[in-house]
N, C-alpha and C positions, 0 to 999 in steps of 0.2 A: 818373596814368594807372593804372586798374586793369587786373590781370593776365588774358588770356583762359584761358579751360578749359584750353587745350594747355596755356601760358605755366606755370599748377600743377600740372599733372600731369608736364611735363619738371623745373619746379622739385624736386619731390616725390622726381622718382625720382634726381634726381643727390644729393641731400641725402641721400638715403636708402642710397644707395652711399658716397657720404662718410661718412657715420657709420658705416655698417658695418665699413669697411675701416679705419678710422680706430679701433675697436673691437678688429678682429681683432690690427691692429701692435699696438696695446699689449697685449693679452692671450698673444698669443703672444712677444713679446718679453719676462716674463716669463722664459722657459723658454728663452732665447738662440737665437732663428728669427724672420730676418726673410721679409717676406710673398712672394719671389720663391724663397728657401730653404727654403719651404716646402711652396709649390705641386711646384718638381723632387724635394723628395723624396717626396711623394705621388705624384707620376707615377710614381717608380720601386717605390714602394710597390703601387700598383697595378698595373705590371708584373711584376710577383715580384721586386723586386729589383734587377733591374738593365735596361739600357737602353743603345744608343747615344750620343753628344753630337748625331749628327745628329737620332735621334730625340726628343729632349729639346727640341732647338730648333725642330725642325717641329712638336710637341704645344704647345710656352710661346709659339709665334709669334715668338720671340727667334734673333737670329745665333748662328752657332756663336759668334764671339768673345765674346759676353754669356754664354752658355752656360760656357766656359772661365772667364771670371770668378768666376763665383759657386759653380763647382764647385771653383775653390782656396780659396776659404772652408771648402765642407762637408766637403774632405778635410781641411784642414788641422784642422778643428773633429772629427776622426773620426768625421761621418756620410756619409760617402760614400768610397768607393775606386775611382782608375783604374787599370784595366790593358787592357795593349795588346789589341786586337780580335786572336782565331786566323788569321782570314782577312784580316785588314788589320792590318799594324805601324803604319800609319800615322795606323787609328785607334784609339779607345781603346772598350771598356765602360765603361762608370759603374756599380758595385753598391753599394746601401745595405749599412749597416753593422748591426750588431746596436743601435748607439749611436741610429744614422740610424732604425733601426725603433721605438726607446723614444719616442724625440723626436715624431717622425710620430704617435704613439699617442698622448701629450700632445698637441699640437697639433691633432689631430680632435676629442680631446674639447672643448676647449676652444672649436672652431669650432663643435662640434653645440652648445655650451651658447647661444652669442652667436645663431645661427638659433632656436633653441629660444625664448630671449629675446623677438627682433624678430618672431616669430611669433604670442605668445603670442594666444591669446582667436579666431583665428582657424580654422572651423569648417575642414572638410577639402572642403568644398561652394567654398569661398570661398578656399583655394588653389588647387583647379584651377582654379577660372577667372580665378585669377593668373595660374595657368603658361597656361592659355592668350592673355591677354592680351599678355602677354610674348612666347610665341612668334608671335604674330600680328604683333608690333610688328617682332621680330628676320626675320620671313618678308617683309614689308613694305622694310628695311631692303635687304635683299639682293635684292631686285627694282629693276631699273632704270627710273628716270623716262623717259618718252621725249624721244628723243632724247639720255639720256644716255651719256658714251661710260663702257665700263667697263675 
């Protein structure tokens, strides 16, 4: 049975994500940063530094308990430090560490090479209307079928 248009173009893009990500883990693991320890110190990286746990887990889509796990990694690993929140003891800040900021700086380059990479030969005509493709598809996604319940 041959594959329809959609059937290659969903094959395409999961494969295309699998190798990517599959790409980044070993690239980045390299430098001791797996791909979930990587993403929260970016977040915080992009915060200036520090961050909620609640805030962490509503940007990573992840529980605060996921959240707690992998941040006794990046403390214990000295990329990350908690201390208790001023206005709440009960919760904490998370701030990247100087160790947390080298590592993140490794780590983006390393992601802009692998984009760089999977990019290569394509015009700038011909990304956007990737990105628009893609946002069409994610616009699409988030629209309900009728009668579906949300």
């Amino acid at each position: 049975m041959e594959a329809t248009d959609t059937q290659q173009v969903i094959d395409c893009m999961i494969r295309t994500d699998r190798r990517h990500r599959a790409l980044c883990d070993r690239e980045t693991a390299v430098i001791g940063l797996h791909r979930s320890q990587g993403r929260m110190l970016g977040y915080l990286f992009r915060r200036g530094g520090a961050a909620s746990q609640k805030e962490i887990a509503e940007e990573m889509n992840i529980t605060p308990a996921v959240v707690t796990v992998s941040l006794k990694k990046l403390v214990q690993d000295g990329y990350a430090e908690r201390t208790p929140a001023k206005d709440d003891k009960r919760s904490f800040r998370v701030t990247l560490t100087e160790k947390g900021e080298r590592v993140i700086m490794q780590a983006h380059a390393i992601l802009q090479r692998i984009d760089t990479r999977m990019l290569r030969g394509f015009s700038q005509a011909e990304l956007a209307t990737l990105t628009d493709f893609y946002r069409r598809m994610l616009d699409n996604m988030d629209q309900p079928e009728e009668g579906e319940r949300i």
